[in-house]
C-alpha positions in Angstrom: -5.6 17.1 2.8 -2.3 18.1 4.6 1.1 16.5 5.2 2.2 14.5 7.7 3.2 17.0 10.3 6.6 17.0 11.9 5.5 15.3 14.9 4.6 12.5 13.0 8.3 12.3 11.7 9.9 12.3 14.7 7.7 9.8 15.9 8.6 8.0 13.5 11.9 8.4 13.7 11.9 6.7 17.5 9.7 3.8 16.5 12.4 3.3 13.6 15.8 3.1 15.5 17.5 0.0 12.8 20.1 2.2 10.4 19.0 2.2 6.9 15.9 1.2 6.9 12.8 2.7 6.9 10.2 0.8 9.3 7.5 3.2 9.5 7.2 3.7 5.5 3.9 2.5 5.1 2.6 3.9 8.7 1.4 7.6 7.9 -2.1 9.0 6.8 -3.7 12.1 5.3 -6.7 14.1 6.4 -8.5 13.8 2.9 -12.1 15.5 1.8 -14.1 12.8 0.0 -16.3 13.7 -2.3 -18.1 10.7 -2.2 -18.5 9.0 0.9 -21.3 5.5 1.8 -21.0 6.5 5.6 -20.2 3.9 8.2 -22.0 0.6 8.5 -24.0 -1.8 6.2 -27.2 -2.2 4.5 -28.5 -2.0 1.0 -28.6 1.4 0.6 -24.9 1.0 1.3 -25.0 -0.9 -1.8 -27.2 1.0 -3.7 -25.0 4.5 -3.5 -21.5 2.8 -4.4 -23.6 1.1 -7.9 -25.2 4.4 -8.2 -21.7 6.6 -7.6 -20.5 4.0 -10.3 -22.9 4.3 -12.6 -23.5 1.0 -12.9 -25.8 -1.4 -15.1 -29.2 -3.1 -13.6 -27.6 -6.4 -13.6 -24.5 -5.3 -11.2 -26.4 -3.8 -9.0 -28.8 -7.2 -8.4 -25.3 -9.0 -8.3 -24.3 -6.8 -5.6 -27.6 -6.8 -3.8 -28.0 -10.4 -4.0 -24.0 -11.1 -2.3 -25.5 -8.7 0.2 -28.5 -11.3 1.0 -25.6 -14.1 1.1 -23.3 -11.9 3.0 -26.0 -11.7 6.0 -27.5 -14.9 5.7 -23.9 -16.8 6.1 -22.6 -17.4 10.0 -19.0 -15.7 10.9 -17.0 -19.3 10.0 -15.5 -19.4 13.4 -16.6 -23.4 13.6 -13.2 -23.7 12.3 -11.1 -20.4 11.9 -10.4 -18.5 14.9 -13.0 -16.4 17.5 -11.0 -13.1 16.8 -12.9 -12.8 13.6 -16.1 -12.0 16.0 -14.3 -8.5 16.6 -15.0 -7.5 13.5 -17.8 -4.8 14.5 -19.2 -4.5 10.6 -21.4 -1.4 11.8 -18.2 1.1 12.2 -16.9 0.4 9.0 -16.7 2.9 6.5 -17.7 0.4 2.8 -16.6 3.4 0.1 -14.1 6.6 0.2 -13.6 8.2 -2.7 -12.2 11.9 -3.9 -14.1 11.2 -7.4 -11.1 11.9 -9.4 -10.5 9.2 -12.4 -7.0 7.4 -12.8 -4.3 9.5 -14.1 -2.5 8.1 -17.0 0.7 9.7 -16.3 2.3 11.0 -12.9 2.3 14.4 -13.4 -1.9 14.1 -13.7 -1.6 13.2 -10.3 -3.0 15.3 -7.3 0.0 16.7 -5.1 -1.1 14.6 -1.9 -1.8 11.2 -3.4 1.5 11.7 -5.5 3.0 12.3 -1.9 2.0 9.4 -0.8 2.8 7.3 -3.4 6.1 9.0 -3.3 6.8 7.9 0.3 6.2 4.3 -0.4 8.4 4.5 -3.5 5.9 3.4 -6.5 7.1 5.9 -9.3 10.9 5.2 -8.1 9.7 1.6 -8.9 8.3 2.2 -11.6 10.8 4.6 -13.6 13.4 1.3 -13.1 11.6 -1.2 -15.4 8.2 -2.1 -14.1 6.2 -2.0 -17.1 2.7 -0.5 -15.6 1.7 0.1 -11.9 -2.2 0.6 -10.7 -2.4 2.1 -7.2 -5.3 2.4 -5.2 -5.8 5.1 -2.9 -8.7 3.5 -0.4 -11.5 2.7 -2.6 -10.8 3.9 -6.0 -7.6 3.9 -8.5 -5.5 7.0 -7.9 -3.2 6.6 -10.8 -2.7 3.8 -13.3 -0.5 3.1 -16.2 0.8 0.4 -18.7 3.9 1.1 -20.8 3.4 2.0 -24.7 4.9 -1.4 -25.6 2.8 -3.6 -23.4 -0.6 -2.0 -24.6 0.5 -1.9 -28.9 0.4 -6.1 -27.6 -3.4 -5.4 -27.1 -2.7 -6.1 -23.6 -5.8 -4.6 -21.0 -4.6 -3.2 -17.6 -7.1 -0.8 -16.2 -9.3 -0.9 -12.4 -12.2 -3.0 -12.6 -14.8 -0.6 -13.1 -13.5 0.6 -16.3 -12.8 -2.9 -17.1 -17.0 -3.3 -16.8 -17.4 -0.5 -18.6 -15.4 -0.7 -21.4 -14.9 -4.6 -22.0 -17.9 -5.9 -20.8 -17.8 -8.8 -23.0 -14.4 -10.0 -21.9 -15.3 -9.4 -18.0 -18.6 -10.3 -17.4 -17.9 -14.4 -18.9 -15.3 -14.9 -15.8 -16.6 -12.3 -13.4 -17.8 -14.4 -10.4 -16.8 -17.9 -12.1 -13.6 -18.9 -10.6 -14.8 -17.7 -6.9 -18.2 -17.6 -6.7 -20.4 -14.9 -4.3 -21.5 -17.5 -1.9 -18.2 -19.4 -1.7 -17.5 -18.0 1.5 -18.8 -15.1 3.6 -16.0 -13.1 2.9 -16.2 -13.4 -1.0 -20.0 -12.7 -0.3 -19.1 -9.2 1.3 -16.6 -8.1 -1.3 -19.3 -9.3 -4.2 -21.4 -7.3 -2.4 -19.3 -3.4 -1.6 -16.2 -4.3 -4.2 -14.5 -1.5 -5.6 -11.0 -1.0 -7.4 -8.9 -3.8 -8.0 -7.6 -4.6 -11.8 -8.6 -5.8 -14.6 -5.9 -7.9 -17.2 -6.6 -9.5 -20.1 -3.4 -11.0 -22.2 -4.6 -11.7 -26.2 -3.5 -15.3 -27.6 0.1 -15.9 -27.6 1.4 -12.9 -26.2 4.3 -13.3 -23.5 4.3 -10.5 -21.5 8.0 -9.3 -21.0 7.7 -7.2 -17.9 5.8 -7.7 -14.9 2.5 -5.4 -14.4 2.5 -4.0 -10.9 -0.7 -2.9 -8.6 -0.1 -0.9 -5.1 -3.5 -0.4 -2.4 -3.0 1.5 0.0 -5.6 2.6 2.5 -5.3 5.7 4.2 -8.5 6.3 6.4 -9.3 4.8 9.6 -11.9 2.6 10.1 -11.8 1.6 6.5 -12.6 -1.4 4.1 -11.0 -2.2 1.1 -12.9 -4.4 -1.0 -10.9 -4.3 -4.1 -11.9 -6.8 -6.6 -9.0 -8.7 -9.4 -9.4 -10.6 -12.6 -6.8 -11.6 -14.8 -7.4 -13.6 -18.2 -4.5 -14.9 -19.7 -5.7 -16.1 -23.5 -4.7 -19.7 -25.0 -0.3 -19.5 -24.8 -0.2 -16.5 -23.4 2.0 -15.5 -20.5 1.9 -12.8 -17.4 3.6 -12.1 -14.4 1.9 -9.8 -11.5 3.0 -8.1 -8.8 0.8 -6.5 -5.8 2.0 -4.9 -2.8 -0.3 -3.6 0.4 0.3 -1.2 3.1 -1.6 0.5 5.9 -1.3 2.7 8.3 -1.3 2.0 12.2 -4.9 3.3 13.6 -6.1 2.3 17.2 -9.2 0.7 15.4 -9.2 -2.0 13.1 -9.1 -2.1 9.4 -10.5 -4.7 7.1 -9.6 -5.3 4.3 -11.3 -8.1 1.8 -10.0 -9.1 -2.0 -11.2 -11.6 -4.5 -8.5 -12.4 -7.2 -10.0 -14.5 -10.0 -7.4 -16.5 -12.6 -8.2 -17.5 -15.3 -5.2 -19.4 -17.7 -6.5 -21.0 -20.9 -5.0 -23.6 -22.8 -1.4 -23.8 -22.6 -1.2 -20.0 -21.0 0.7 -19.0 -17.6 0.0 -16.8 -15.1 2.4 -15.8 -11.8 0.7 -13.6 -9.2 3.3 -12.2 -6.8 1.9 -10.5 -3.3 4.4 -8.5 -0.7 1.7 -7.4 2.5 3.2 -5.4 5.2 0.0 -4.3 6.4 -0.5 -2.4 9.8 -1.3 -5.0 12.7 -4.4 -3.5 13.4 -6.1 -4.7 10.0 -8.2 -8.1 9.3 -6.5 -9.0 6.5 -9.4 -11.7 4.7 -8.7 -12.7 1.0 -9.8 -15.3 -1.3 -7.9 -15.9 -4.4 -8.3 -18.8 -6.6 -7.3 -19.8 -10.7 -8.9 -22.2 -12.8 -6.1 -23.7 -15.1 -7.2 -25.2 -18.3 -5.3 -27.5 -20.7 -1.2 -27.4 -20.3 -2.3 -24.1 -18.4 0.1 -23.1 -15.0 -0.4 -20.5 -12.6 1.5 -19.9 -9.7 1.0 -17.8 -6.8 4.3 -16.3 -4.7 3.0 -15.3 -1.7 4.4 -13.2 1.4 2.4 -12.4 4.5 3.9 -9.7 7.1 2.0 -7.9 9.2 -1.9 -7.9 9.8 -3.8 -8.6 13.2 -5.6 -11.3 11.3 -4.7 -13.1 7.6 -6.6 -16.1 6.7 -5.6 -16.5 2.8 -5.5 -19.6 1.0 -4.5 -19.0 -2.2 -5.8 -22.2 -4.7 -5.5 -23.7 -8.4 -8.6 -25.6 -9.7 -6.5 -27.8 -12.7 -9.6 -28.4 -15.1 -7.2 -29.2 -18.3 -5.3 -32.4 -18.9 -1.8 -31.5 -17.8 -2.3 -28.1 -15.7 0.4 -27.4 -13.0 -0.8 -25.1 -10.0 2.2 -24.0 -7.8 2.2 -22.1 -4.2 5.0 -20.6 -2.7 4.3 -19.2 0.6 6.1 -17.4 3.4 3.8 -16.0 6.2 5.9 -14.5 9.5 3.5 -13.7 12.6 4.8 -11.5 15.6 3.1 -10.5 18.8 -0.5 -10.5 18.8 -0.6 -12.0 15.1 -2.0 -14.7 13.7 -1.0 -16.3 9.9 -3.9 -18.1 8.9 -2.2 -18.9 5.9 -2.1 -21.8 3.2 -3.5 -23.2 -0.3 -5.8 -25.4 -1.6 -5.3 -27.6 -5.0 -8.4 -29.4 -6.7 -7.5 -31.4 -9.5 -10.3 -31.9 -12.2 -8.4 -33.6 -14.9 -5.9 -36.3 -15.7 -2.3 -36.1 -15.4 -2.7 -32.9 -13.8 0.3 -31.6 -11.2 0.3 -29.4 -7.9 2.8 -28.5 -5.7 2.9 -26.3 -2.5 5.6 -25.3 -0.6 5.1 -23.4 2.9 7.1 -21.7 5.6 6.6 -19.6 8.2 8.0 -18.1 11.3 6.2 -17.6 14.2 8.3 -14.5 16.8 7.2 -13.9 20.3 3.4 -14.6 20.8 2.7 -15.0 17.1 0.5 -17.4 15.9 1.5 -19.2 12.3 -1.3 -21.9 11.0 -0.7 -23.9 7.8 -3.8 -24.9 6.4 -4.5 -26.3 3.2 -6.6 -28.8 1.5 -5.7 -30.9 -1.8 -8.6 -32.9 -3.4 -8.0 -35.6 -6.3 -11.3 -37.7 -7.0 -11.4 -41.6 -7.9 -12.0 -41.1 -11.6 -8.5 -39.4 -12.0 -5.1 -40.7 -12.6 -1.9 -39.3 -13.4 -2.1 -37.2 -10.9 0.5 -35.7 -8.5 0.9 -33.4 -5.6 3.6 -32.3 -3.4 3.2 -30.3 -0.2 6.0 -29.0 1.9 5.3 -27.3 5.1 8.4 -26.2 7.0 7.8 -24.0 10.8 10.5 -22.1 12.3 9.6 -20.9 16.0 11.6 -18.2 17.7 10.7 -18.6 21.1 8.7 -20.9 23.2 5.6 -18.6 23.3 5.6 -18.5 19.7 2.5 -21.1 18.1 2.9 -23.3 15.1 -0.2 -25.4 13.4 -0.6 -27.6 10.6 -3.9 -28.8 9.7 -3.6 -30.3 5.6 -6.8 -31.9 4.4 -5.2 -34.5 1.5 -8.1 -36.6 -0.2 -6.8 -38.8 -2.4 -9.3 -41.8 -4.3 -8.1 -44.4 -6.5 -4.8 -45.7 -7.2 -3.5 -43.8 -10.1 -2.6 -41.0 -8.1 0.4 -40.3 -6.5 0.4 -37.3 -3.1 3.4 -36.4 -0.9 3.1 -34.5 2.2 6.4 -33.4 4.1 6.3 -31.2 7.2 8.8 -29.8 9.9 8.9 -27.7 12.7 12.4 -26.4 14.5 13.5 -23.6 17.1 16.4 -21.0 16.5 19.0 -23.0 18.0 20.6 -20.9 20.9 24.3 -22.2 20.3 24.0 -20.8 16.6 22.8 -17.2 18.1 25.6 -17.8 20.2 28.7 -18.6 17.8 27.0 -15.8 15.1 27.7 -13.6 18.6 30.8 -14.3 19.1 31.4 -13.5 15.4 30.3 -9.8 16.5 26.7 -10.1 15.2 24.1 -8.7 18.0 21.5 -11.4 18.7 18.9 -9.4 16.6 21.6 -9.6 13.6 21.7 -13.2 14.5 18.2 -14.0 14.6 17.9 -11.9 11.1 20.3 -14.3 9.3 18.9 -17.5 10.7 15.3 -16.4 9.8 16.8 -15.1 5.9 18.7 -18.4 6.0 15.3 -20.6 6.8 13.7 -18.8 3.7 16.5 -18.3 1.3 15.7 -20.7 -1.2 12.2 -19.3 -1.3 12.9 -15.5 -1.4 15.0 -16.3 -4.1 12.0 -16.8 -6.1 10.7 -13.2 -5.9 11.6 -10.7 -8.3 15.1 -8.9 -7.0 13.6 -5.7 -5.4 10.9 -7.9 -3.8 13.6 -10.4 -2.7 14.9 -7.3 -1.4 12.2 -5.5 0.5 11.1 -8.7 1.9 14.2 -9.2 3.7 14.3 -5.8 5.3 11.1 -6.4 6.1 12.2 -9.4 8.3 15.4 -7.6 9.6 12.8 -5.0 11.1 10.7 -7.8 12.5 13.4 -9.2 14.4 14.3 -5.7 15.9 13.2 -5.8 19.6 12.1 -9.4 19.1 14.5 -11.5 21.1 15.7 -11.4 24.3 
């Protein structure tokens, strides 16, 4: 492994012209000797050497096998999501990387390189402030992972997912593949199928976690997939907030990269699940995340979508419990050559259960934004209520808005409410911020901060934070 040479600073320095702010911090990558590597393509003895590099039992290894079976078996959904996804060339995809080290427990365990690169995208600076744990993932495996003393003396579990197998088998293995199962989609099929990483929480009765737990993945290596795999159990009136942020760096070839995040809040426990991606726009970015919210249960997923060539993410709530609340906040921006496939899906399954959704995005030069949700409330119910806000803000007239919610409503105890809006940077406000002695990128920044301002302010400060440099770097070079 060896540093990022010189060159690659000064190139980064020209791509990166915007004072005080660091545009390229994610974009960088090591030369790095894995010691165990599954080769490039897909078949089952792909499958068989990451369960046997794992050390896995008989039973994970059929689980895997058999998502394998519905992984190949299922058609590329492009009947309704878009014909990129047919680029994906699965063959020249590299399934498992790994340098064989186990997670370090404290920073100084860490090797010198990954610490380096964990340095550059500022996790332990994070973490020293207040976080109160951090997981990051280094391609396919946990480099380093942590949980303050206090947090863990609750009996609180945060380790990867393969310890979390291993060492509380009894705990993971009732939800594993409950929420989202392998044959939900194909994508949830392929990560069954090749997962690796991820985390593993599980919060005992009653216990409100005071700080948020924090994950990083990162991938490094170049035609890559990252399969990381997440499942969170929050025990009857207990509480959890989690944070995950995602970076990659810029290769020529495309990156894929394909989660499954399982909730699971039992009675009268909460769960909030914060994600910040800036991923490099050469990576499919194809996640399914989904909770199952039981009596006087809430979870709530923040979600922010930058970067990407390709994110289709639908983040969804099944309520199953009298009186559940599923929330999603979303912000998805799309520049050139992206497309935001982005939205959320509520399924109410009890009485007086409540959903709400509220969406914006802005599409900049050729980028695509799609809203696309689906909310599903059967006859039987009643007491039910949704509210779904979906708010587009368009930069230029190439950029591409679309809207397609799917509201089923039956009976007439129910009550939905579906609001939706689409506007253009007006050109006499770029104008008078001008004339104020902004620069029309400065302009476009504010009026893009001001369309999401009452969202952002939902995010924890440093995320509010990073995600509004993130946007001041995305408007950079995007008018004119």
């Amino acid at each position: 492994m060896k540093p990022p040479s010189e060159t690659d600073a000064v190139d980064a320095a020209v791509e990166n012209p915007v004072a005080g702010i660091d545009q390229s911090a994610g974009n960088f990558s090591y030369d790095v000797n894995y010691e165990f590597d599954a080769g490039t393509g897909l078949t089952e003895n792909t499958v068989r050497y990451i369960s046997s590099v794992k050390k896995e039992a008989d039973w994970l290894l059929e689980f895997r096998l058999k998502a394998l079976k519905t992984f190949l078996e299922k058609p590329m959904p492009t009947h309704w999501a878009t014909k990129d996804l047919e680029n994906i060339n699965f063959d020249k995809i590299r399934y498992y990387l790994s340098s064989g080290q186990k997670p370090k427990r404290t920073w100084d365990e860490v090797p010198d390189d990954i610490k380096k690169t964990f340095e550059r995208l500022g996790i332990p600076e994070q973490e020293r402030k207040f976080l109160a744990g951090v997981e990051a993932q280094f391609d396919s495996e946990a480099a380093y992972s942590n949980i303050k003393e206090a947090v863990a003396k609750q009996g609180v579990i945060f380790v990867n997912s393969t310890e979390g197998l291993r060492e509380h088998p009894e705990l993971f293995r009732k939800w594993f593949g409950k929420v989202i199962p392998t044959g939900d989609n194909k994508f949830s099929a392929l990560n069954s199928a090749v997962f690796s990483g991820g985390s593993f929480i599980y919060v005992p009765p009653g216990v409100k976690v005071s700080h948020p737990l924090q994950a990083y993945f990162r991938i490094n290596a170049e035609n890559f997939g990252q399969f990381e795999r997440t499942l969170i159990i929050a025990d009857e009136g207990a509480e959890v907030v989690y944070m995950e942020g995602c970076t990659a760096p810029k290769f020529s070839t495309s990156t894929l990269h394909s989660a499954v995040v399982e909730l699971v809040a039992l009675k009268g426990a909460k769960i909030q699940y914060i994600t910040v991606q800036n991923w490099a726009p050469n990576v499919y970015n194809l996640v399914t995340k989904r909770g199952l919210a039981m009596e006087d249960a809430e979870i709530k997923w923040i979600d922010c979508n930058i970067g990407s060539r390709l994110t289709m993410k639908y983040p969804g709530v099944v309520l199953k419990g009298e009186r559940a609340r599923g929330e999603v906040i979303s912000i998805a921006l799309a520049n050139d050559g992206q497309h935001q496939d982005t939205g959320a899906k509520m399924i109410h399954a009890a009485n007086n259960t409540t959903s709400n959704v509220i969406s914006k995005s802005i599409s900049v030069g050729q980028g695509r934004a799609t809203y696309r949700g689906q909310v599903h409330i059967p006859k039987n119910l009643k007491g039910c209520k949704n509210n779904t806000e979906c708010d587009a803000l368009l930069i230029n007239t190439n950029s591409r808005t679309d809207t397609y919610p799917a509201i089923t409503v039956r009976g007439d105890k129910n009550a939905t409410q579906h609001e939706a809006s689409v506007s253009k940077v007006s050109e006499d406000m770029i104008f008078y911020m001008q004339q104020r002695g902004l620069t029309e990128a400065q302009a476009m920044s504010l009026a893009v901060n001001g369309f999401i301002n009452d969202l952002a302010r939902q995010f924890p400060m440093e995320y509010s934070v990073e995600l509004k440099r993130l946007i001041d770097l995305e408007m950079e070079g995007s008018v004119g």
